[in-house]
DOLOKE-913076 format. One record per residue: x, y, z of N, C-alpha, C in turn. Coordinates in steps of 0.02 Angstrom, whole numbers, plus 32768, in hexadecimal, padded with zeros to 4 digits. Example, Ala and Ser with C-alpha at 12.3 -4.5 7.8 and 13.67 -1.06 7.14 Angstrom:
82947EE4818682677F1F818682947F5B8186/82827F90816282AC7FCB816582858002818A/
This chain:
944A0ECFFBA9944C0E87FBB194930E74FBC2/94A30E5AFBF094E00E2EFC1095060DFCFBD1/95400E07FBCB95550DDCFBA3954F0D83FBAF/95370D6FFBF995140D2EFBF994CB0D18FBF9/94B10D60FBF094590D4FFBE094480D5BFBA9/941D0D22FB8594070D1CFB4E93C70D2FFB3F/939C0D4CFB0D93560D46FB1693420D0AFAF6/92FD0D0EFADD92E40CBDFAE892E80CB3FA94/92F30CE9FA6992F20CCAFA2693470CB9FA1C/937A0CCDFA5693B60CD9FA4793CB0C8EFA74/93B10C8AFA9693AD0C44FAC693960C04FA8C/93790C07FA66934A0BC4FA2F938A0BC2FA05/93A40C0BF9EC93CF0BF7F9A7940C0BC3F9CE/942C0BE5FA0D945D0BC9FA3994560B83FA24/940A0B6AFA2E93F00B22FA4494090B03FA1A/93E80B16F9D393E00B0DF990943F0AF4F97A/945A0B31F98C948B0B1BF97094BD0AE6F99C/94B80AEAF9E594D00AB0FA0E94B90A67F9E2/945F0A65F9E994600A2CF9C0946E0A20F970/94800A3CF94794A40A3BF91D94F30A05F91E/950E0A10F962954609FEF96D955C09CBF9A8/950B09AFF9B5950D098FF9F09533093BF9E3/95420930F9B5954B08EEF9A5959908F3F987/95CA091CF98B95E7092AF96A963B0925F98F/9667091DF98C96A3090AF9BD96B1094AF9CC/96E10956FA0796EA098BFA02972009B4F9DE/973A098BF9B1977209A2F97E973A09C5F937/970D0995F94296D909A4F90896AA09F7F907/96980A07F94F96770A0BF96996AF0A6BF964/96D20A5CF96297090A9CF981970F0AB8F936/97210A89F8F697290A9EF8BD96DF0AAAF8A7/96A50AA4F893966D0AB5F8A696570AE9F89F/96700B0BF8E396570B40F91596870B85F902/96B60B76F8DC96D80B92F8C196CE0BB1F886/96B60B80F868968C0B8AF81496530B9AF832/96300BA1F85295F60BCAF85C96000C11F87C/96370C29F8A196480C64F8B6964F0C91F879/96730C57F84C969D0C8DF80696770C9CF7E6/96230C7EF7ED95EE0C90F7C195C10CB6F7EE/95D50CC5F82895A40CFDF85595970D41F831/95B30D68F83B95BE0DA6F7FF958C0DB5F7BC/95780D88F79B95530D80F75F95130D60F774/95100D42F7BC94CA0D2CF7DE94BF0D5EF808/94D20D72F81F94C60DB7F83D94A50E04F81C/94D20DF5F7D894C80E3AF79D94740E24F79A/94620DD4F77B941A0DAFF75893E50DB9F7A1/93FC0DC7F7E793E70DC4F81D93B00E12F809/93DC0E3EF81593EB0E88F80793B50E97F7E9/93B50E75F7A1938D0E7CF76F933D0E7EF765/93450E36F77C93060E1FF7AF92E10E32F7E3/93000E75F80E92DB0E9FF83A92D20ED4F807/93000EF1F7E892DF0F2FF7B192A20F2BF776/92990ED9F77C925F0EDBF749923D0ED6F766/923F0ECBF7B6920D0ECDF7D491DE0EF9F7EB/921D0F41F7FD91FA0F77F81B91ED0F9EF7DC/91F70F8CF7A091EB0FB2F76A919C0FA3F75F/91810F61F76E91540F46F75F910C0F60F78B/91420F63F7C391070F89F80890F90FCFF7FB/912C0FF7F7E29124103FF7CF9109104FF79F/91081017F75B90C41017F72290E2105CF702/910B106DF6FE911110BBF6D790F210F8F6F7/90EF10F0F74290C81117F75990711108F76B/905E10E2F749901C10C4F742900A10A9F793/903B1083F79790361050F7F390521066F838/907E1041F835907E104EF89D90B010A2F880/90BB10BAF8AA90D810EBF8B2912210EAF8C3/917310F3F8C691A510F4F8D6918F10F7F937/917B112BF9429181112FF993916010D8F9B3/913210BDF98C9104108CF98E91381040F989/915D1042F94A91851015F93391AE1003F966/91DF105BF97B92251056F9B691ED1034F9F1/91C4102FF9EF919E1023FA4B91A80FC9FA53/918A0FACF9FF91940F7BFA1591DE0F61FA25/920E0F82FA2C92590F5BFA2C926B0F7EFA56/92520FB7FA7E926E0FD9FAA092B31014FA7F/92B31035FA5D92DA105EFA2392C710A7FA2C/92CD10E6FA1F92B51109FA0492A11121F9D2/92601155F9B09236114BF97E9274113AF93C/92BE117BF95E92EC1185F92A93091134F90F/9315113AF949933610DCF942931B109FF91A/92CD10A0F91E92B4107AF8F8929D1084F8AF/92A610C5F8A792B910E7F85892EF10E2F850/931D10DAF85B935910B9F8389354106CF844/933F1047F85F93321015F846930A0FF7F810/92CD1027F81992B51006F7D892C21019F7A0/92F11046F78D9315106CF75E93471057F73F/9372100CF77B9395100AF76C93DF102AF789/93D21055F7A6940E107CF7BB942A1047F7ED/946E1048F7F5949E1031F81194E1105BF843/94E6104BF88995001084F8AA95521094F876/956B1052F85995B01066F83195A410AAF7E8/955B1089F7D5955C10E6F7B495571104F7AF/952F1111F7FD95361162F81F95741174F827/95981140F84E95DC1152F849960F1166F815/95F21148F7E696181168F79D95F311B7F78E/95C711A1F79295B211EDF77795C61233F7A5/95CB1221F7F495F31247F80E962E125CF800/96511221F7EB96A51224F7DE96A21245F7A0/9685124DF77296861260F731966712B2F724/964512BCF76796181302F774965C132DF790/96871310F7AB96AA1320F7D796ED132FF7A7/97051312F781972B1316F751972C1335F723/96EB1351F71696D41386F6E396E413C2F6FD/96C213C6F74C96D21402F75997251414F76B/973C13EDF787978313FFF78B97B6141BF751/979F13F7F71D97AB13FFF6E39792143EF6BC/97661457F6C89721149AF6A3977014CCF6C9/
């Protein structure tokens, strides 16, 4: 995706939050937008969250859709969407690399 194309649930929040601020000066409007950046991070983490209970929910413990099934709807691979609904996060693969990696240098 192009850093000026939006999809259509990413296009509504845009909306959502323009009108939030549509009435607002633009001194108002700048401080704002500011305090909402500084709270991106922790809406993003609750974002996160909210797709992992999701695909946790679809995968049923194994019971429901299948991982290869799950990645199809988002376009992912099977792997990819098992770490999502798991929870996994690409920063702690990355730790666990760095830490796999440190062991051995260290052994």
């Amino acid at each position: 995706m192009s850093g000026n194309v939006l999809n259509e649930e990413a296009q509504q929040v845009r909306d959502a939050i323009a009108g939030l601020f549509a009435e607002d000066t633009p001194e108002q409007r700048f401080v704002r937008l500011t305090a909402l950046l500084q709270g991106w991070r922790p809406l993003h983490e609750a974002v996160r969250e909210m797709r992992q209970e999701a695909g946790a929910a679809l995968y049923d413990g194994g019971s429901g859709m299948t991982y290869k099934d799950i990645g199809g709807l988002i376009s992912v691979t099977e792997s990819r969407a098992r770490q999502i609904a798991k929870g996994i996060v690409r920063s702690d693969q990355d730790r666990a690399k760095a830490e796999k990696r440190a062991t051995a240098d260290g052994a």
